[in-house]
N, C-alpha and C positions, 0 to 999 in steps of 0.2 A: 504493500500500500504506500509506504513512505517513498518506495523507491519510484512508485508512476507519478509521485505525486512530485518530488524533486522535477519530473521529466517532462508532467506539464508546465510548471513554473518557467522552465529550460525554454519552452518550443515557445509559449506565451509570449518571453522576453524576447525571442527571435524576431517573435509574428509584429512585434512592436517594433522592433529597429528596423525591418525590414520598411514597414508601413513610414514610419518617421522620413527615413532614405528616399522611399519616392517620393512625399511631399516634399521635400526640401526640393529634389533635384527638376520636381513640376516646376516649384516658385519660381527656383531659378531659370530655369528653360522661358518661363511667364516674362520674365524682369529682361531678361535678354531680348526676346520675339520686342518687347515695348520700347526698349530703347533703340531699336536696331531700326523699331518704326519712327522715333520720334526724332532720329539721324535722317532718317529718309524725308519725314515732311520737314523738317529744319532746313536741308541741300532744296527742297522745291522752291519751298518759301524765299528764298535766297536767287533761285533759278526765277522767281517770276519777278522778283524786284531789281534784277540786273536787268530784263526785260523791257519793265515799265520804264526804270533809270536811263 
């Protein structure tokens, strides 16, 4: 008993770092994909005021 019980604890604490690890590396993928947009419309915005200038 004590011993499955150690080995749920074990797989628990696995199933939680696991989960943790993709949320993180979502956020970040998220934070990346955003700035990567807000470089993009930054260089337009710049592209359409050379234009106007």
């Amino acid at each position: 008993m004590r011993e499955s019980g150690k080995t749920l604890i074990a797989a628990a604490v696995v199933v939680l770092y696991v989960a943790v690890g993709v949320v993180t590396v979502t956020i970040w993928m998220e934070l990346r994909r955003t700035k990567d947009t807000v470089s993009e419309v930054r260089a337009e915005v710049r592209q359409v005021q050379a234009t106007a200038g």
